[in-house]
Phi, psi and omega in degrees: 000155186260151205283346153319304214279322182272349198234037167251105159247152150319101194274124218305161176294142154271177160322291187305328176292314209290324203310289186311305169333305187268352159289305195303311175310286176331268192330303182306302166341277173325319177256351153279014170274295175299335197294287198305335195269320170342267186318316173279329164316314175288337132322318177268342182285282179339304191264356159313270198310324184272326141330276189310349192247318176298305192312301176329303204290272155038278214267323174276342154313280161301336154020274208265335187328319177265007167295277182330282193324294186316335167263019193280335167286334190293308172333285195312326179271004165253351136311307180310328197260015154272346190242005169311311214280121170301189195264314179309331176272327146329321148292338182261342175268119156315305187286330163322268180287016154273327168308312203277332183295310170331267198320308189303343206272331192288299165343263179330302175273357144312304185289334149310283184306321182302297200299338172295341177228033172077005161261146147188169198277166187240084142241089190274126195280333189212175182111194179248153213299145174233093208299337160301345189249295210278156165219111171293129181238332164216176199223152173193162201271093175251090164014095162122351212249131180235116192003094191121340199276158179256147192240339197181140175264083167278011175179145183269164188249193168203145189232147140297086195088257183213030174211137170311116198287296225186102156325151202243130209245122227207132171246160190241147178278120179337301211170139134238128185339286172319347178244136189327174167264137190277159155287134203283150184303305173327319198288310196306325203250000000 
């Protein structure tokens, strides 16, 4: 062995060693801080871009919604003047029932074009009320009938996608003593 060699012992830390330790930790420190402000940055981009991609889907859904609600009266008055007409006056007037033939045809492509963008109607004539769908306008006592059942359909309701534009306006049967009990209209809303 060369006397260099025998006489390489380990030389105590100086000042300039311990300095280069602590620039080298400071540093590491330092690019695991950027590694970690990264990694949440690219994160928050992720979910920035996926937010933005629901509103889209959203917005292209919902869209027609404050359209739609605004002709949802016209739908009702061209129901109404259909269900205005008895069925007798309709066969003895001609000019009558051509008119009538219109409106229904106006009907029909209104109610087309509405299910093309995704509305469509709610009539439900019987089950049972769903506060989620249904809006109770009246209650009345009917023979067979068990509390909650809709006895009658007064204004149709409508839904968009898959949320409600406009509750289906609906009357529901009290109760009747004789049929076992149902869950009461209270408990369902």
């Amino acid at each position: 062995m060369t006397e260099a060699a025998e006489n390489h012992t380990p030389q105590p830390e100086t000042p300039a060693n311990d300095a280069g330790a602590q620039t080298i930790a400071a540093l590491q420190a330092e690019l695991a801080d950027a590694k970690d402000k990264m990694l949440r940055a690219l994160a928050d981009a992720e979910n920035t871009r996926k937010r933005a991609e629901r509103m889209q889907l959203d917005t292209s859904k919902y869209a027609v919604t404050g359209f739609a609600r605004d002709l949802l009266d016209v739908a009702d008055n061209l129901r109404r003047a259909l269900d205005a007409v008895p069925a007798e006056q309709r066969t003895s007037n001609e000019a009558l029932n051509n008119l009538l033939q219109g409106v229904e045809a106006t009907e029909r492509v209104m109610l087309a074009a509405f299910e093309k963008h995704g509305v469509r109607k709610i009539s439900p004539h019987a089950g049972v009320f769903d506060p989620n769908v249904h809006e109770v306008m009246f209650e009345a006592e009917v023979a067979g009938k068990r509390a909650g059942e809709i006895i009658q359909l007064v204004e149709s309701g409508y839904m968009i996608a898959d949320r409600l534009l406009r509750p289906a306006r609906v009357g529901v049967a009290k109760g009747d003593s004789s049929m076992p009990s149902a869950r009461s209209l209270d408990e369902s809303v």
